[in-house]
C-alpha positions, 0 to 999 in steps of 0.5 A, spaced: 225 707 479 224 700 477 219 702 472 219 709 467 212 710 463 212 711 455 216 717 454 211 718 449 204 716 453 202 724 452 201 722 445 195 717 444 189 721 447 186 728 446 184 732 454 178 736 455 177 742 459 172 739 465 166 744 465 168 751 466 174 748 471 181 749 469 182 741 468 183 737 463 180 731 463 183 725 458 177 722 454 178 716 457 179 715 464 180 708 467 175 706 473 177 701 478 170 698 480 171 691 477 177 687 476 180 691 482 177 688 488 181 683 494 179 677 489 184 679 483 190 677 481 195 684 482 199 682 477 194 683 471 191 689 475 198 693 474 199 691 468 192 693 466 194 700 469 201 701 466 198 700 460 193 706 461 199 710 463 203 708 457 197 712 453 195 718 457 190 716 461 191 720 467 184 719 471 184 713 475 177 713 478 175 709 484 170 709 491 170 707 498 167 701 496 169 698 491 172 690 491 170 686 493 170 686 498 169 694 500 176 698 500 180 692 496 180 697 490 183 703 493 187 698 498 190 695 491 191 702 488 196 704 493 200 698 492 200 699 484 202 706 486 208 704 490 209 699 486 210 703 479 206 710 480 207 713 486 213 718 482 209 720 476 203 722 483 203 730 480 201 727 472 195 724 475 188 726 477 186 720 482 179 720 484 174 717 489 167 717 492 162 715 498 155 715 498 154 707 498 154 703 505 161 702 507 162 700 515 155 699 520 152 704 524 149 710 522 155 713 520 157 709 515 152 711 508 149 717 505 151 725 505 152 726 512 159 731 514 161 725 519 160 720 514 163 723 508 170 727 511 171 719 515 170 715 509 175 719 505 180 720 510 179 712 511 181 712 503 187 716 504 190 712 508 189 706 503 192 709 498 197 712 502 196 719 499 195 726 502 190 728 497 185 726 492 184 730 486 177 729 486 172 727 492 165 726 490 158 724 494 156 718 491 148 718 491 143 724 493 141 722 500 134 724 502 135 725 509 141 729 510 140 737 508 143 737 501 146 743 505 149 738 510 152 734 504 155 740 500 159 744 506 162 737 508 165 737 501 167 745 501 171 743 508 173 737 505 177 742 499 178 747 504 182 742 508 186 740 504 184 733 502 182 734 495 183 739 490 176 739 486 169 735 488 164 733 484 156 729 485 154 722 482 148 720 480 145 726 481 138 728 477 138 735 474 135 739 479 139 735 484 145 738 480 142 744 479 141 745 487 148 742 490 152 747 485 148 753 488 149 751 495 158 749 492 158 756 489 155 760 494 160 757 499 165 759 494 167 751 492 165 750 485 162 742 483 166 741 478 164 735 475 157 729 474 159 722 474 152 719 471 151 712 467 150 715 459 151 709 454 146 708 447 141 704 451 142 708 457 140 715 455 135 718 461 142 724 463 140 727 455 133 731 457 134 731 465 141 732 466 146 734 460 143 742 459 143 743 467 151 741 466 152 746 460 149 751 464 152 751 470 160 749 467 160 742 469 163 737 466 159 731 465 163 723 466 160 718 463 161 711 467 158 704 463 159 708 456 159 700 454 153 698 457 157 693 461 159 690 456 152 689 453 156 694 447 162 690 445 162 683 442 162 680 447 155 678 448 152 678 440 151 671 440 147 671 444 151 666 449 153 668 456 161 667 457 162 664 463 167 669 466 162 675 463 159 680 469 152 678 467 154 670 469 157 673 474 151 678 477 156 683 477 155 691 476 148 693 473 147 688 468 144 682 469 141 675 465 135 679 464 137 684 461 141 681 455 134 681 451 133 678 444 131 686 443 137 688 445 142 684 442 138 685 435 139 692 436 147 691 438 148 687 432 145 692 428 150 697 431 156 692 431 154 691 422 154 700 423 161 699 427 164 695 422 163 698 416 167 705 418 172 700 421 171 700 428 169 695 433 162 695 437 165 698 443 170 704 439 163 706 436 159 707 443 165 710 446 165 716 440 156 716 441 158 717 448 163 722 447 160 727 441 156 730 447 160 736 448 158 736 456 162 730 456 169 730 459 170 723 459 168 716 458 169 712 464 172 705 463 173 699 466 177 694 463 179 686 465 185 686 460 190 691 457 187 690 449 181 692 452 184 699 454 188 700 448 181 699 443 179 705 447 184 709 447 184 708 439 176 710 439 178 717 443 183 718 436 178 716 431 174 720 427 167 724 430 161 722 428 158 726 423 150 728 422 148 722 418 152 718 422 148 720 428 141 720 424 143 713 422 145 710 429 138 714 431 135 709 427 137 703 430 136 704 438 130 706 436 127 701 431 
């Protein structure tokens, strides 16, 4: 074995129980939907990986259609597995997706079986795995039976090609719908990945009671408001190599308003006076909500990782820093 994670990678980050499941999830967990794709460079994603490790971040998160182009991501993950991972395959919890579109024809998107058990034996294959920890159905699809679509993840499980499934971007009663449906075929869901930051909150009244509810455990993707949380964007310029410059993920030029920005360099001042950077303050608001497994990152650089790590060691937020922070987002 050319190279040997951190002897003491177990002792940066706190696990939390995932629902009811009996796994635990780090509470940071690293996504490849950026910085993954055919156009990166493998050398800075492999150091990027090995560094998660090194920290104990043992979710890796991807889709079928994550790259650019679509499949490059998991392709990529395969090779880093080869290449450092693959020995270490029973420490960690590997995870991938569909519901977007992946190939033409009728039977390359939504929720049908056909789509969804090709689509994952498909992802397999790129990354050279027998089985992936978790399988999700990426969006509720309106036409197929959410009948349809939860029978195909319980054969998915049953066949041997995952361990646990999960639904993304589900509405609360569209959760509360699949996992009746999971649990009566005797396949419990165990698992919601929805976007939830400080200036993205609709899964607080909607989504959050039903996953206390139903025992399922909720992952927050874009905790950081793709990158809208950290210092990147705070003077109100746009770096060239920023996913807004770049039209890349959910945050666009227009989005970066005088508003927002006001509000992020309130919450920045917030984040410094108890010794944290900006995004270390978003991953704690994120992760004060007990139904919160995890908080999903993407990073384009190992110091990225590390200042998230550090975030899930710091101190909670108490009352009066909530109330404050309630303020802010709300002034």
């Amino acid at each position: 074995m050319s190279w040997q994670a951190a002897g003491d990678r177990y002792g940066a980050l706190p696990y939390r129980r995932c629902g009811r499941s009996g796994l635990r999830l780090p509470a940071v967990s690293l996504g490849l939907w950026h910085n993954f794709g055919g156009g990166d460079e493998l050398t800075r994603q492999r150091e990027i990986v090995r560094t998660a490790f090194d920290l104990g971040i043992t979710h890796f998160d991807l889709a079928n259609n994550y790259g650019p182009p679509p499949g490059s991501a998991e392709s990529n993950f395969g090779r880093l597995l080869d290449l450092d991972l693959r020995p270490y395959r029973d420490e960690l919890v590997i995870s991938t997706k569909a519901g977007y579109t992946m190939w033409p024809g009728p039977y390359g998107d939504w929720g049908s079986r056909k789509y969804l058990v090709a689509s994952l034996d498909q992802s397999l294959k790129r990354m050279g795995l027998d089985y992936v920890d978790i399988f999700y159905h990426h969006r509720p699809d309106p036409s197929t039976p959410i009948e349809e679509t939860m029978a195909a993840l319980d054969h998915i499980v049953r066949s041997g090609r995952a361990l646990y499934v999960g639904i993304s971007n589900y509405s609360g009663e569209q959760t509360r719908l699949a996992a009746a449906e999971l649990r009566r075929l005797g396949t419990p869901c165990i698992v919601n990945q929805s976007r939830y930051s400080m200036f993205v909150r609709q899964v607080e009244p909607d989504l959050l009671p039903v996953l206390a509810q139903e025992g399922i455990g909720a992952i927050a993707f874009s905790p950081l408001a793709q990158g809208l949380l950290t210092d990147r964007y705070l003077d109100g310029r746009l770096p060239a190599d920023s996913r807004a410059a770049g039209g890349v993920g959910f945050l666009r030029r227009e989005h970066i308003t005088d508003e927002r920005l006001r509000v992020a360099r309130a919450l920045n001042a917030f984040a410094q006076e108890r010794e944290q950077s900006l995004a270390q303050l978003a991953l704690r608001w994120v992760l004060r909500q007990p139904a919160v497994a995890t908080a999903l990152i993407g990073a384009s650089r190992p110091a990225q990782v590390i200042e998230a790590v550090q975030a899930a060691r710091m101190p909670e937020l108490d009352t009066a820093d909530v109330e404050a922070i309630e303020e802010m987002l709300s002034a």
